[in-house]
C-alpha positions as CSV (number, residue, x, y, z in Angstrom):
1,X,1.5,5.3,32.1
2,X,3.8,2.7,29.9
3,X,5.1,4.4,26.3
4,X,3.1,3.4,23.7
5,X,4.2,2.4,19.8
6,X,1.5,2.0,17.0
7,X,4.1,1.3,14.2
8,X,3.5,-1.2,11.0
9,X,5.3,-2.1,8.5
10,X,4.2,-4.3,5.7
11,X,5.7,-6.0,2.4
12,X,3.3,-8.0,0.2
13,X,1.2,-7.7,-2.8
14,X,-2.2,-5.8,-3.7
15,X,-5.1,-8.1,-4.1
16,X,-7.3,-6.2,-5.9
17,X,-6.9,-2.4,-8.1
18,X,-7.3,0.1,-5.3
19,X,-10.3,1.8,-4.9
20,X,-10.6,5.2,-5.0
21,X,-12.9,7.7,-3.7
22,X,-13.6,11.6,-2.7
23,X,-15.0,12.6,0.7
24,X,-17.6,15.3,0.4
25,X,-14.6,17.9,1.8
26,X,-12.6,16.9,-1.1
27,X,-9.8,14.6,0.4
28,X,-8.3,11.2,-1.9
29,X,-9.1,7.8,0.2
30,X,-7.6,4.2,-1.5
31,X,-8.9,1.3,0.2
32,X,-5.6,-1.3,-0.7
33,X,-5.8,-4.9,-0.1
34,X,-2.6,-6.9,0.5
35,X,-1.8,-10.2,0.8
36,X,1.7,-10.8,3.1
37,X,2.9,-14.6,3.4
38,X,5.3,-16.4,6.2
39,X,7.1,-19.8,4.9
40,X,8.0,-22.7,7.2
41,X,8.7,-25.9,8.0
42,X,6.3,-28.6,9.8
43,X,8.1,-30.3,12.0
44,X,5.4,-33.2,12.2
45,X,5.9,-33.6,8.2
46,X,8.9,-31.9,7.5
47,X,7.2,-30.0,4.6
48,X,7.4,-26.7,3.7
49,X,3.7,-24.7,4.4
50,X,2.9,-21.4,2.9
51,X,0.5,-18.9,5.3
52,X,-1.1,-16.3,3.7
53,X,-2.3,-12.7,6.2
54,X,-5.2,-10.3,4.2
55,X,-4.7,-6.9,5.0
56,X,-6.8,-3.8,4.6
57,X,-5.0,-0.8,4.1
58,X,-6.3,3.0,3.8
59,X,-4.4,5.7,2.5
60,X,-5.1,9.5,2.3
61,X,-4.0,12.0,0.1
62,X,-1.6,12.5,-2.7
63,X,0.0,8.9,-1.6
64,X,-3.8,7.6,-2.3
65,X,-4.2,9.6,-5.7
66,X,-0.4,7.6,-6.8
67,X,-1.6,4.7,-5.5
68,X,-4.8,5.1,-7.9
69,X,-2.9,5.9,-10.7
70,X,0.6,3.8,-10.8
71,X,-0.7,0.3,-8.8
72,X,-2.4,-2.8,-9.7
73,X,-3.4,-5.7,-8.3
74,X,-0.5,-8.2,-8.2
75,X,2.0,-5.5,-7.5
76,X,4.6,-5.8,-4.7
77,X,4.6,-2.0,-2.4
78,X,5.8,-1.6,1.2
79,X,3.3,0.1,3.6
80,X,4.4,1.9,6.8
81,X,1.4,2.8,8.6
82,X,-0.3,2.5,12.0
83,X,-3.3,0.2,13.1
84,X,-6.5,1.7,13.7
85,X,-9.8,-0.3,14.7
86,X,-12.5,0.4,12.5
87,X,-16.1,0.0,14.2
88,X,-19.9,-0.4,12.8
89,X,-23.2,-1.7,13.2
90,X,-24.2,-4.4,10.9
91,X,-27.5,-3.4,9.5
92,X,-28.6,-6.7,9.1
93,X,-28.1,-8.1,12.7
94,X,-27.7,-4.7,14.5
95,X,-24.6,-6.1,16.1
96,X,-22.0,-3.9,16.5
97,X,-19.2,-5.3,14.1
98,X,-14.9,-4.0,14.4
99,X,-12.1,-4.7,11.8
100,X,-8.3,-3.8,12.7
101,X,-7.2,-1.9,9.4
102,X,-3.7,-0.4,8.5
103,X,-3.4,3.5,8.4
104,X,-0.7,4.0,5.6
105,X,1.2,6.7,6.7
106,X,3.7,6.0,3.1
107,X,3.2,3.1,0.0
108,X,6.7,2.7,-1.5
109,X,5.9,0.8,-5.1
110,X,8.6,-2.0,-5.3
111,X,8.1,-3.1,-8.8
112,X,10.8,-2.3,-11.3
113,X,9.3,-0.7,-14.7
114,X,9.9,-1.7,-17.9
115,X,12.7,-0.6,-20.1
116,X,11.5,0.4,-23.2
117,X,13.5,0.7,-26.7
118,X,13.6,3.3,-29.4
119,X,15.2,2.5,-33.1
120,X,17.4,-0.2,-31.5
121,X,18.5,1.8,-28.1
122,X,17.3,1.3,-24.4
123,X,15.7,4.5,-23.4
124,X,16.0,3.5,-19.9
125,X,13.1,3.4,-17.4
126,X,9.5,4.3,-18.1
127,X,9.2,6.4,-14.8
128,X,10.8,9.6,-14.5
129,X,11.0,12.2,-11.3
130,X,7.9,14.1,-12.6
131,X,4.1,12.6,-11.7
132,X,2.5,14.9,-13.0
133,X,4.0,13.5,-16.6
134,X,1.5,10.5,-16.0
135,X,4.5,8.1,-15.0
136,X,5.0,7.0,-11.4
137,X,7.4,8.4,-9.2
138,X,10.4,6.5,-8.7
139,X,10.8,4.5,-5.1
140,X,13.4,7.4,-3.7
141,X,10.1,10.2,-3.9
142,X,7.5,7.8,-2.5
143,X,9.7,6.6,0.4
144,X,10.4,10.3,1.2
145,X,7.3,11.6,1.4
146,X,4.6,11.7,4.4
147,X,0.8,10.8,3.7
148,X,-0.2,14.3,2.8
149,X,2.8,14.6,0.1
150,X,4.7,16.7,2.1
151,X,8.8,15.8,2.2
152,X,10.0,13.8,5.8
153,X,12.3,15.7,7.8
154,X,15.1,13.6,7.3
């Protein structure tokens, strides 16, 4: 049997607020939508055309609950994930019904925050290394961590 490689790697911005939700066990799901584009030339016309991919993207975990808290729609993140085919029956037709989806495995938030000021002096970035403060984490601790939270081995 041939090697295999279910790998994705995304970079493009949410579509909607993500949606968050508890599974009876207790686990964090967001359902992300995001929008990633390709620009090019025609060569009939010579102009330059604009195509536009929608992606579903589910993420599990603490990586869901930041994703809950610190994104919006609008907002630029890079997903690394893996493709998984998601299968139904539609109720309606009783046809069975499939959707390729994007397992994030990590979001990385690539929007820079705001600066704020205090009595005439830049207090620097909004975002500091503790979540738990109610500010995001900064780019360095969601691109090192796994799905679950847990710190990558390298």
């Amino acid at each position: 049997m041939a090697a295999t490689l279910n790998k994705v790697f995304l970079m493009g911005n949410l579509t909607r607020d993500p949606d968050i939700k508890q599974t009876p066990t207790g686990d964090t799901v967001a359902e992300l939508g995001v929008a990633v584009s390709e620009q090019f030339r025609s060569k009939s016309t010579n102009e330059v055309r604009e195509v536009v991919t929608f992606v579903d993207v589910t993420v599990w975990g603490k990586v869901a609950e930041n994703c809950g808290q610190y994104l919006k729609k609008g907002r630029p993140v890079f997903v690394e994930g893996r493709l998984v085919l998601d299968t139904w029956e539609d109720k309606e037709t009783r046809q069975k019904r499939n959707r390729l989806k994007v397992r994030a495995d990590r979001v990385q938030f690539l929007y820079a925050p705001q600066k704020r000021e205090t009595n005439g002096a830049s207090m620097g970035a909004d975002w500091t290394s503790q979540p738990s403060t109610g500010e995001p984490p900064t780019s360095e601790q969601s691109a090192t961590t796994d799905a679950t939270g847990d710190p990558l081995p390298f």
